[in-house]
C-alpha positions as CSV (number, residue, x, y, z in Angstrom):
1,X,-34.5,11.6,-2.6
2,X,-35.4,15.1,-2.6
3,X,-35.0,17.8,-0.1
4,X,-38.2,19.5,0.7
5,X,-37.4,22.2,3.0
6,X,-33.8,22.1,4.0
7,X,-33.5,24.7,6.6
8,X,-31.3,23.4,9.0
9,X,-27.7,21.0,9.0
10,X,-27.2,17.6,10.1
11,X,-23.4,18.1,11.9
12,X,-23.4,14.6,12.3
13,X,-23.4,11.7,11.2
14,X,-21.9,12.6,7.9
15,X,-21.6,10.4,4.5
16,X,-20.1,7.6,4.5
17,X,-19.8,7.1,8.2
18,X,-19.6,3.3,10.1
19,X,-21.0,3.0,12.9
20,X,-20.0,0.0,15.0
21,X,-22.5,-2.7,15.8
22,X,-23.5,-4.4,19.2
23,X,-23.8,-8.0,19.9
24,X,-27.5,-7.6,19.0
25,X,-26.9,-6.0,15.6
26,X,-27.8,-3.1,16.2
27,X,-25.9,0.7,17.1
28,X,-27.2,4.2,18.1
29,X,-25.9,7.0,15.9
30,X,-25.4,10.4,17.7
31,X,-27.0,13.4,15.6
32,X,-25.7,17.0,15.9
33,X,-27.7,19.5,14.0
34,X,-27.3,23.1,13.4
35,X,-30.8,24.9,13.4
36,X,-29.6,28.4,12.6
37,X,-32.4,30.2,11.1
38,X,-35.2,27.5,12.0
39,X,-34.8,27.5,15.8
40,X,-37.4,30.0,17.1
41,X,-37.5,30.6,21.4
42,X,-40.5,29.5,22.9
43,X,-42.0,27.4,19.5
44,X,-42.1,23.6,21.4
45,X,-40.0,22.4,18.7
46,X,-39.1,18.4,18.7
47,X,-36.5,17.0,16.7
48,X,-37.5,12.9,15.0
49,X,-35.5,10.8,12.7
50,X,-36.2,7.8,11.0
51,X,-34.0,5.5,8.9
52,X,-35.2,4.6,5.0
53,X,-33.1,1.0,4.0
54,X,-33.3,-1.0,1.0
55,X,-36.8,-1.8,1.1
56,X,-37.9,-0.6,4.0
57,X,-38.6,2.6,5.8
58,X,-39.0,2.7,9.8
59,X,-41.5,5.1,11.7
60,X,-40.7,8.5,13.2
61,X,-38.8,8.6,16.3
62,X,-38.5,11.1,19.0
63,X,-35.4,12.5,19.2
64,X,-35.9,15.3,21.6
65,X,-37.6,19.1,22.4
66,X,-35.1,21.3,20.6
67,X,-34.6,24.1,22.9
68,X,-31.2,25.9,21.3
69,X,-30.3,26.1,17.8
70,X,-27.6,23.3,18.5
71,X,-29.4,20.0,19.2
72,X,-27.8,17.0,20.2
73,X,-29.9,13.4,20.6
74,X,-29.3,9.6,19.7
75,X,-31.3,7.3,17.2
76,X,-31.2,4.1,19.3
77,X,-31.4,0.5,18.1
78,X,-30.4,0.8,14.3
79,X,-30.3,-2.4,12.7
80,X,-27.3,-3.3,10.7
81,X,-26.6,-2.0,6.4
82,X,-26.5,0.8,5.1
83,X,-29.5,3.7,5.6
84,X,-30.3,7.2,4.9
85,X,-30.9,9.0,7.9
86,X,-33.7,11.6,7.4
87,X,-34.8,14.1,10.6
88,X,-37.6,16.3,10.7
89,X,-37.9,19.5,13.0
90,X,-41.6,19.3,14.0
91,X,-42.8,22.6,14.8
92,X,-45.4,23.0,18.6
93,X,-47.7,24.7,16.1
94,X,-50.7,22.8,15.2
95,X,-50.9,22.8,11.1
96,X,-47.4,24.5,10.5
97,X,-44.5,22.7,8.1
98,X,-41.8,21.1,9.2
99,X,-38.3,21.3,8.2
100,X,-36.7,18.7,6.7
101,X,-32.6,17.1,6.2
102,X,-31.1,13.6,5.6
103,X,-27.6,12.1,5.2
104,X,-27.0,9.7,2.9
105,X,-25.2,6.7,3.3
106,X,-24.9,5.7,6.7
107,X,-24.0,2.5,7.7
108,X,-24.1,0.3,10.6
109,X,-21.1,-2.8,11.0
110,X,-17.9,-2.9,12.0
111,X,-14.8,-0.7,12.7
112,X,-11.4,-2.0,12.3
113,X,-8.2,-0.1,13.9
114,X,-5.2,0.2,11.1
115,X,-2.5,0.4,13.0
116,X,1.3,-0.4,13.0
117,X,4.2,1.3,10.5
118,X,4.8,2.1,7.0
119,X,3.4,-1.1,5.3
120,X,-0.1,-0.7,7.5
121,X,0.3,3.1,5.7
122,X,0.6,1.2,2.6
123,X,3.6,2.5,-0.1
124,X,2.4,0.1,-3.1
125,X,2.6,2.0,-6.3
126,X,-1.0,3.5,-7.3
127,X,-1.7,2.0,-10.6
128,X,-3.5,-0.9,-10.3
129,X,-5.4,0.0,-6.9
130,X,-8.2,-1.7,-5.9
131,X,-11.8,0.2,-7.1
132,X,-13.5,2.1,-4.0
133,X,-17.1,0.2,-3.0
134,X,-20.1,1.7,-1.3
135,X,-20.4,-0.1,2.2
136,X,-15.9,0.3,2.5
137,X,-15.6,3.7,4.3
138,X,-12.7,5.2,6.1
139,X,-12.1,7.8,8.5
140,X,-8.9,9.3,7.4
141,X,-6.4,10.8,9.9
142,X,-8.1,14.3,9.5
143,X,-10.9,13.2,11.0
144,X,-13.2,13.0,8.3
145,X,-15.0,10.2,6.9
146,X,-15.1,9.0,3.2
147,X,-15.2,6.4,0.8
148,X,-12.3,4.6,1.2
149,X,-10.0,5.1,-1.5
150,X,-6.1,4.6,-1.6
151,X,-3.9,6.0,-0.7
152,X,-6.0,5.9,3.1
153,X,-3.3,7.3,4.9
154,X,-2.3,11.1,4.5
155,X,-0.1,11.8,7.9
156,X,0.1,15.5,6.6
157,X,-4.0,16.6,7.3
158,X,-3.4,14.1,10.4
159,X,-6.0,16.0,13.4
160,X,-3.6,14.8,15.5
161,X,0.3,16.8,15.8
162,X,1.9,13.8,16.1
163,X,1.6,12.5,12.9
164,X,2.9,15.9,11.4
165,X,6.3,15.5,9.5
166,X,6.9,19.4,8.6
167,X,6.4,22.5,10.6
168,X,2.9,23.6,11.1
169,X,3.5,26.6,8.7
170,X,4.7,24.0,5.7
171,X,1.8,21.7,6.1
172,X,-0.8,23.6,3.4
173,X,2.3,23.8,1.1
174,X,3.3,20.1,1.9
175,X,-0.4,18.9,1.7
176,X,-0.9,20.6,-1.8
177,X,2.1,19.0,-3.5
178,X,1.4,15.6,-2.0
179,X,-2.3,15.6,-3.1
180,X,-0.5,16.7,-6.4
181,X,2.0,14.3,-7.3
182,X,2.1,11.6,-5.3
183,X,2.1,8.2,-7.1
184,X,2.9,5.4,-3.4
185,X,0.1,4.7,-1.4
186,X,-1.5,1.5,-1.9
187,X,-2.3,-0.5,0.8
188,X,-3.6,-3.7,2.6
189,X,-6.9,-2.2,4.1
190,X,-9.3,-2.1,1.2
191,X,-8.3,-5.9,0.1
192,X,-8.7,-6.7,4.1
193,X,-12.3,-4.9,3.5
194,X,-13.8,-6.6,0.5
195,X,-12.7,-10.2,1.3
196,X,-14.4,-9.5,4.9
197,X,-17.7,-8.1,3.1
198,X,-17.2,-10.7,0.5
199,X,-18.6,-13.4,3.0
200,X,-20.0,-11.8,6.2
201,X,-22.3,-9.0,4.1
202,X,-21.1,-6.1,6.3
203,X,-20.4,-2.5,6.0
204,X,-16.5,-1.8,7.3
205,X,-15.2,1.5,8.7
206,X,-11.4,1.5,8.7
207,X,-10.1,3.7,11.0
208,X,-6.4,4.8,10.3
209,X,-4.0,4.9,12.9
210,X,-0.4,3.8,11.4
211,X,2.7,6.1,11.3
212,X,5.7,5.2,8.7
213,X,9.2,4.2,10.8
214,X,7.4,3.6,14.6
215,X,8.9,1.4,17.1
216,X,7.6,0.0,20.6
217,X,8.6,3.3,22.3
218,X,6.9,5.7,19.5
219,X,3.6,3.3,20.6
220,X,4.5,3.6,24.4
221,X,0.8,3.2,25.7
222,X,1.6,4.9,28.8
223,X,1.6,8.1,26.8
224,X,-1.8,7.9,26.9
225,X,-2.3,11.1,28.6
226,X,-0.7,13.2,25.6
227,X,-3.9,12.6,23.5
228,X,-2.8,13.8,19.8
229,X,0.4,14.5,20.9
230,X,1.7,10.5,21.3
231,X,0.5,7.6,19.1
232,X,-1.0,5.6,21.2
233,X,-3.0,8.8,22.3
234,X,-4.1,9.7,18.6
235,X,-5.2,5.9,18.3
236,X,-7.7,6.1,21.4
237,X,-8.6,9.5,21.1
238,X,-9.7,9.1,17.1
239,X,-11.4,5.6,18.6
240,X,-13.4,7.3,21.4
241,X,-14.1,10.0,18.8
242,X,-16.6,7.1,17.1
243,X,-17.7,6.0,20.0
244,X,-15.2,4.1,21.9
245,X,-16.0,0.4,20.3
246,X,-14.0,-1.4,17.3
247,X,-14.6,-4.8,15.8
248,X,-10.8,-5.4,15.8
249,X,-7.2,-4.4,15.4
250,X,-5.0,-5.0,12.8
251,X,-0.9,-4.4,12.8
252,X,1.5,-4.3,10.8
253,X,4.9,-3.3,13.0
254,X,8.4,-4.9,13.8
255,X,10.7,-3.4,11.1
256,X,11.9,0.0,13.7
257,X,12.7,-2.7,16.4
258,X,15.0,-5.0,15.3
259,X,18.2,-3.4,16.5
260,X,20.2,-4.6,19.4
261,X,19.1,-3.0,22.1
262,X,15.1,-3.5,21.0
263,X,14.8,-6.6,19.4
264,X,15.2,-8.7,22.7
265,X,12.4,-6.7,24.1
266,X,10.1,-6.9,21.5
267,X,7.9,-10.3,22.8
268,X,7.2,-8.8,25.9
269,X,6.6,-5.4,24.9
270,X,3.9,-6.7,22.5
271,X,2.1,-9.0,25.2
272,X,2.0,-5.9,27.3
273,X,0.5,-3.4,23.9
274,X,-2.1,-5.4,23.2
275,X,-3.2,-6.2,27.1
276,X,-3.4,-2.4,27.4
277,X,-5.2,-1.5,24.3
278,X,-7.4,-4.5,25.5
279,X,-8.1,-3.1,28.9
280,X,-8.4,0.5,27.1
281,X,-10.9,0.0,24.9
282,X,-13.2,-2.1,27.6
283,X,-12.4,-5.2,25.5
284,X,-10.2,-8.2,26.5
285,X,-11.3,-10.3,23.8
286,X,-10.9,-7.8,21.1
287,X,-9.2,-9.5,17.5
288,X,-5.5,-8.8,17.0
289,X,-4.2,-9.4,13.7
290,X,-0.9,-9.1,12.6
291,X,2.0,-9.4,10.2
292,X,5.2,-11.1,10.9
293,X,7.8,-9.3,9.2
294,X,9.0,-9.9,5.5
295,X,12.1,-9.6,3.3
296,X,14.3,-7.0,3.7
297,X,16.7,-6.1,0.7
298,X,19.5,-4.9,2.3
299,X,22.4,-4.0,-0.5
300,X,25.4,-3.0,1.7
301,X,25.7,-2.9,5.7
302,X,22.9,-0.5,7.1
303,X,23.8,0.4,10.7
304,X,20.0,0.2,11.5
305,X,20.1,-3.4,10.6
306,X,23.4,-4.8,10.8
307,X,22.5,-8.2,12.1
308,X,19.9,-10.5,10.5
309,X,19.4,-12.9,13.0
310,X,17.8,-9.7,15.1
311,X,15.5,-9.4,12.2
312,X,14.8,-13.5,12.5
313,X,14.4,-12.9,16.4
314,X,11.5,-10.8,15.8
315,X,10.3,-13.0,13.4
316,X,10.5,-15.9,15.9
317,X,9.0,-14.2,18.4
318,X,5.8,-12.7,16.5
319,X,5.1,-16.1,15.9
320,X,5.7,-17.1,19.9
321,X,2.8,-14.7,20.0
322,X,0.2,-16.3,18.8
323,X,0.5,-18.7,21.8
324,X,0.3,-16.1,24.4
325,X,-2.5,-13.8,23.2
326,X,-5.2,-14.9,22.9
327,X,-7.7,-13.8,20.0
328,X,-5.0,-13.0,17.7
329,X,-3.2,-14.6,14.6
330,X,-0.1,-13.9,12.8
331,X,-0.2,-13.7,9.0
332,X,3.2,-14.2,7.1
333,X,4.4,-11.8,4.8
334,X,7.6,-13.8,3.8
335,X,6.9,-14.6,0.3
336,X,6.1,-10.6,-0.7
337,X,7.2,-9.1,-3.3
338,X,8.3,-5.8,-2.5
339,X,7.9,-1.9,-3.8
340,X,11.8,-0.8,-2.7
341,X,14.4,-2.5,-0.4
342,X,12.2,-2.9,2.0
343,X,8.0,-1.9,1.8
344,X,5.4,-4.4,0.5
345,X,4.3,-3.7,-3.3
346,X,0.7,-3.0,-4.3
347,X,0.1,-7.3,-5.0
348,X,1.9,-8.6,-1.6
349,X,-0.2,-5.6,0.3
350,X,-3.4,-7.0,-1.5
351,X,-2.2,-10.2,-0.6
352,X,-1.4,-9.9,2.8
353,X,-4.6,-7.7,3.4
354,X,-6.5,-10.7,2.2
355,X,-4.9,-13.4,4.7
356,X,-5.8,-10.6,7.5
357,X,-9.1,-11.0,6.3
358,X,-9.6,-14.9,6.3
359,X,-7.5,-15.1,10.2
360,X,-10.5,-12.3,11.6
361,X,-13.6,-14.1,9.9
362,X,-12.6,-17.0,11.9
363,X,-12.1,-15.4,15.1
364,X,-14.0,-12.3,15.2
365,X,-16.5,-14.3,12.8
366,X,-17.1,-17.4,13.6
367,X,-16.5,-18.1,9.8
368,X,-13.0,-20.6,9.6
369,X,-13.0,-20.4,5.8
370,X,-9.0,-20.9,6.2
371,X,-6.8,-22.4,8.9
372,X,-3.9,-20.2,9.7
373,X,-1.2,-21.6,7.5
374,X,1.5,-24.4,7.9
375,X,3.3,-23.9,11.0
376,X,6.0,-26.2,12.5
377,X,4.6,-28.4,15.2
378,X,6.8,-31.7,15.4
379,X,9.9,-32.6,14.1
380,X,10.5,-36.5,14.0
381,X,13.8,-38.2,13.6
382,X,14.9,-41.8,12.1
383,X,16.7,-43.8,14.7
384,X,19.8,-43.0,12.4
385,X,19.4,-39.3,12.4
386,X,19.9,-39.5,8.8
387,X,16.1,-38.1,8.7
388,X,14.1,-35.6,9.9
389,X,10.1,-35.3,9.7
390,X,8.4,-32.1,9.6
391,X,4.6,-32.2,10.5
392,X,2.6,-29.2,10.4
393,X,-0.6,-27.6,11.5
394,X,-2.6,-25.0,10.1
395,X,-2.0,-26.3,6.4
396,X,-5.2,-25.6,4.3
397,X,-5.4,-29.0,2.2
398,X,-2.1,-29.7,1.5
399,X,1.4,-27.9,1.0
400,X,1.6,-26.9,-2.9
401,X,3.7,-29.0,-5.2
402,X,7.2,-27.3,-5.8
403,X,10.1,-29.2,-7.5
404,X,12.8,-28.2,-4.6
405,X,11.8,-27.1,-1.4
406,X,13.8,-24.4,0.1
407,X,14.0,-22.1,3.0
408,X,15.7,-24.6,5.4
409,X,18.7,-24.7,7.4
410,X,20.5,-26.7,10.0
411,X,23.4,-26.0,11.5
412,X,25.6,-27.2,14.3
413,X,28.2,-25.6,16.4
414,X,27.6,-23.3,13.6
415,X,29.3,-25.1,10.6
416,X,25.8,-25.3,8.2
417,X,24.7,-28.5,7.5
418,X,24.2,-30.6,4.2
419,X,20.7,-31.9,3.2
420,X,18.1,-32.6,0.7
421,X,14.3,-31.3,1.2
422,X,11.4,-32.8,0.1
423,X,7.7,-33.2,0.6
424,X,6.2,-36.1,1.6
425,X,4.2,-38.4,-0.5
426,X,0.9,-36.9,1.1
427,X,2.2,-33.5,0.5
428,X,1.2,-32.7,4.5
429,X,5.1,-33.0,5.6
430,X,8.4,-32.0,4.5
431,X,11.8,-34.6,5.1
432,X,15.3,-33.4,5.1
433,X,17.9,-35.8,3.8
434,X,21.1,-35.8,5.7
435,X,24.3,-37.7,3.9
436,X,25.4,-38.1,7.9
437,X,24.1,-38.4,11.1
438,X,23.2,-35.3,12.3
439,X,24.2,-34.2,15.9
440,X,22.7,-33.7,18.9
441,X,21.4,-30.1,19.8
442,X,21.7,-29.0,16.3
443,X,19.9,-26.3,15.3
444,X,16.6,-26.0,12.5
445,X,15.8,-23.0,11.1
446,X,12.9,-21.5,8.2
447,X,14.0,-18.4,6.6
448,X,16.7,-17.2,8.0
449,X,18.6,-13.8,6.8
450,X,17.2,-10.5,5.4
451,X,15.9,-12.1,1.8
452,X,15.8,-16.0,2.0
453,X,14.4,-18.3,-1.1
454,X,11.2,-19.9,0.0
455,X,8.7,-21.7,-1.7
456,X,6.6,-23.8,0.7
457,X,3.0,-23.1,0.7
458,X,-0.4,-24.4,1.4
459,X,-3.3,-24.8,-1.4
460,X,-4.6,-21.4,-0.1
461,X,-1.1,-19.7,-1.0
462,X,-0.2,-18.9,2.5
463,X,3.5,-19.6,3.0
464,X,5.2,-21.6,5.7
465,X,5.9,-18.9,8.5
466,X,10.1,-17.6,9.5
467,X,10.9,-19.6,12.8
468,X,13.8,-20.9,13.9
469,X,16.3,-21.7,15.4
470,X,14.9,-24.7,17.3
471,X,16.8,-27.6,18.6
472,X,16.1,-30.8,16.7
């Protein structure tokens, strides 16, 4: 559409922008206009909007007198999609013209937090990226809405100082040859996007938060208080910034605390993260998603990680999770391929975005198009001991056909023991074979070490989760 007098700026919103929806579809969008050179003292001026959709276009609404050459008013009860947003400055003067902006798109739907370490910032290689769609918006971290296109997360223009990795007088240089050459970047959001809008039909705003090589304490959320200057602070500030209301929260963390000292904290520093960010954002059912950590291709001992069964603790106890918070799921990441020793590549991210996506359409949705995956819930023994029965929940039809199952492990008193795995005839359970009665208290495990072979998955392709060790 054409611009017939443009005399004045809409501030805000800009292109691009998401705003989130209410229970009744609908969301106001705050407009800022700058009416330099049509603002005149004394001339009764009124400001009016209207919103022009698809096939429709709404009345004139009041918006308010404009009485400074900044004005400032809402647009109340727009309905969800994507609009243009026109506003008129109607002049007290009976007869005269009036002046005349829009912004084009806007969209009403739902915000989703990134949040998490390096593989929420995404590090797949940028070749075969997904394409950018109208109706998939971001708000990168310099505050600034967009398209969303990867690589979503540039730390370097970050609003917020603590996302800055150079000195303040490197950043222009730094940003420069970044936007230049940089060829990592591709993440899980945009997949996570498209398979939401795929089958709910709404507009998404991702909302960047993640910061490459975090732990627990970088996300303390009782550094609130430091705004820009923590993580946790950047997070609610850039959320208030929107208006203080997401659809949900997805995470992708764990990797930074797996040492000795933060890896048996982990479980109850999490409960406590997402009760907070709950009680923060005014929402104590708000959607938690989140990734239980991968493989990890260590070549030599790394004194960061010299202990995989750390690494399997966290493992074990992002899964315990899922029983504890409520309105959350844990999506496993264990069959990903990966970019370098130890970051996602652009398919696993795409892949993993994707199993984000089907876990929040059934609980921010109401739309179970997929379970959550096999997990262990029963483990059955013959009166011999010679046999133990898997059974699962979660499977999505039943667990894909595979010539040798692998990923297990039993052990007792720590001497590993012998088996054979196989699925069973209905393909819903998996047996283990032992050659000799297995003791008492032994102990089961899925997945153990940095970079196990696995192969069990359901007919949707999401693998059997790490757990372990249980007593069987």
């Amino acid at each position: 559409m054409d611009n017939p007098a443009v005399c004045f700026t809409i501030l805000e919103p800009v292109p691009h922008q998401v705003f989130q929806r209410d229970e009744q579809d609908v969301a106001v969008i705050p407009i800022k206009l700058d009416l330099a050179g049509v603002f005149l003292e004394g001339s009764n001026s009124r400001a009016e909007a209207r919103i022009i959709g698809v096939s429709s276009v709404s009345a004139w609404r009041p918006l308010g007198p404009v009485e400074s050459d900044l004005f400032n008013g809402d647009l109340t009860n727009v309905p969800l999609g994507e609009h243009i947003l026109e506003v008129r400055i109607v002049p007290g003067t009976t007869g005269a013209d009036s002046a005349r902006s829009y912004v084009s798109p806007v969209f009403v739907g739902d915000l989703w937090i990134l949040a998490g370490q390096s593989n929420m910032d995404g590090v797949g290689k940028l070749g075969p990226i997904q394409q950018p769609e109208t109706g998939i918006s971001c708000f990168y971290l310099g505050d600034r809405w967009d398209i969303a296109t990867d690589p979503l997360c540039w730390l370097l223009e970050s609003a917020d100082p603590i996302n800055w990795e150079v000195p303040e007088d490197e950043r222009p240089q730094a940003i420069l040859e970044q936007r230049q050459f940089r060829q990592h970047g591709a993440g899980l959001g945009i997949p996570f996007a498209k398979e939401i809008r795929d089958h709910v039909q709404v507009p998404i705003g991702l909302i960047v938060c993640s910061h490459s090589g975090t732990s627990m304490a970088h996300w303390d959320y009782r550094l609130a208080d430091k705004g820009g200057s923590s993580f946790y602070g950047a997070m609610l500030r850039r959320v208030n910034k929107l208006g203080g209301k997401v659809k949900g929260c997805l995470w992708y963390q764990g990797e930074s605390d797996t040492g000795a000292e933060t890896a048996p904290l982990y479980y109850e520093t999490m409960v406590a993260w997402v009760s907070a960010l709950r009680r923060d954002l005014n929402d104590p059912q708000l959607p938690f998603i989140y990734a239980q950590l991968s493989v990890f291709y260590v070549l030599e001992p790394d004194a960061r990680w010299p202990n995989s069964a750390l690494w399997n603790r966290v493992q074990t106890d992002q899964l315990a999770l899922e029983n504890v918070i409520p309105y959350s799921a844990m999506v496993p990441t264990i069959d990903a391929g990966l970019a370098d020793i130890i970051h996602l590549d652009t398919e696993a991210l795409r892949q993993v975005g994707q199993r984000m996506a089907w876990q929040a359409l059934r609980i921010a949705y109401a739309e179970p198009i997929a379970d959550t995956g096999p997990r262990p819930a029963l483990f059955r023994w013959n009166e011999e001991r010679t046999v133990l029965t898997i059974v699962f929940s979660g499977i999505n039809g039943q667990l894909h056909e595979v010539g040798r199952v692998c990923g297990f492990q039993v052990a007792s008193e720590s001497r590993r023991l012998p088996f054979m795995a196989e699925l069973t005839e209905d393909r819903l359970r998996i047996r283990l074979r032992f050659e000799q009665p297995v003791p008492t208290a032994s102990q089961l495990s899925h997945g153990s070490g940095f970079n196990p072979v696995v192969n069990v998955k359901d007919e949707r392709g999401i693998p059997l989760v790490v757990f372990g060790p249980v007593t069987v």
